[in-house]
Legacy VTK file of the C-alpha trace (Angstrom):
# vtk DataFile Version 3.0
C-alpha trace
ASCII
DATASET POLYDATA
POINTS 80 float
12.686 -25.018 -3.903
14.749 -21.599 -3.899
13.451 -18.537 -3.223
15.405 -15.326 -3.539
14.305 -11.841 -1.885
16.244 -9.443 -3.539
16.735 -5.553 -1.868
19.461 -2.986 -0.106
17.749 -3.664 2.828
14.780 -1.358 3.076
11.295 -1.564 5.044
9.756 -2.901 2.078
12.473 -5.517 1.355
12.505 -7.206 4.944
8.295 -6.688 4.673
8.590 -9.270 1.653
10.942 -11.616 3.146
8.763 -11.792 6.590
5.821 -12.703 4.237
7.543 -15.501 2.473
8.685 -16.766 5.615
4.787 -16.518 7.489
3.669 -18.009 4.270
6.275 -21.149 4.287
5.763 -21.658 7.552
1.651 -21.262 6.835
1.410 -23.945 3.922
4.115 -26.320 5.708
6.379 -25.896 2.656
10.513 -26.667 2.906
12.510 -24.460 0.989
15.999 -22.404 0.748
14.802 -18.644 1.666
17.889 -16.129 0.966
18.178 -12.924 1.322
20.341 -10.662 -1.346
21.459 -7.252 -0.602
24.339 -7.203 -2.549
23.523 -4.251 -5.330
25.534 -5.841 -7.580
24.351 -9.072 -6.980
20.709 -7.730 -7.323
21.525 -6.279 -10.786
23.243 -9.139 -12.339
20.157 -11.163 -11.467
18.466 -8.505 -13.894
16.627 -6.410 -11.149
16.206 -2.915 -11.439
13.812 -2.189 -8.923
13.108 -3.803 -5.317
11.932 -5.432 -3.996
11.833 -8.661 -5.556
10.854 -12.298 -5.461
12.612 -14.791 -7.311
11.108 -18.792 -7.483
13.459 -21.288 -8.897
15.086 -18.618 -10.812
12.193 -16.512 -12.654
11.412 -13.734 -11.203
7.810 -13.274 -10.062
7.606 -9.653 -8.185
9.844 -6.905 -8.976
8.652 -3.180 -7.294
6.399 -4.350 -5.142
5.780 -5.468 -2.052
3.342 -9.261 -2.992
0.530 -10.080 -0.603
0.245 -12.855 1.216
-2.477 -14.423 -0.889
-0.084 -13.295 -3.637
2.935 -15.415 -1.833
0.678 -18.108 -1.137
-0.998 -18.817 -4.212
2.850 -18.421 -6.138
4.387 -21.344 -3.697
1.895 -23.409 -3.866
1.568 -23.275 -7.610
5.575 -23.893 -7.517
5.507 -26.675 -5.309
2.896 -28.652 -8.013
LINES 1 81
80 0 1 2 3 4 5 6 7 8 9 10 11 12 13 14 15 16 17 18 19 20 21 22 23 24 25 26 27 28 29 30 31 32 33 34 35 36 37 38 39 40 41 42 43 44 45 46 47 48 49 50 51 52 53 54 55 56 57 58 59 60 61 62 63 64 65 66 67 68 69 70 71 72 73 74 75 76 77 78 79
């Protein structure tokens, strides 16, 4: 599984990406976690505001910062 955290770098951004990683390591789950920070990286993956989460290429959080539970429940409904 791929999971993308899209953002410049911000407070928010590195919040999201700390919470994937708690939850992968939580649930046991292998994946490829990247980080992009590339603007225009971020904006030809169609993002106009960050942060965001993308699973397997669909994004699933854009704006916001996703709660654990939120993380959690997303994964493991990825992962079958």
């Amino acid at each position: 599984m791929k999971i993308e955290v899209l953002g410049p770098g911000c407070p928010k951004c590195h919040d999201t990406f700390g919470k994937v990683r708690q939850v992968l390591d939580e649930v046991k789950l292998e994946a490829e976690l990247v980080k992009i920070t590339d603007v225009f990286e971020i904006i030809d993956k169609g993002i106009s505001i960050t942060p965001a989460l993308i699973v397997e290429g669909e994004v699933k959080f854009q704006g916001r910062v996703p709660s654990i539970a939120d993380i959690r429940n997303l994964l493991l409904e990825a992962k079958g």
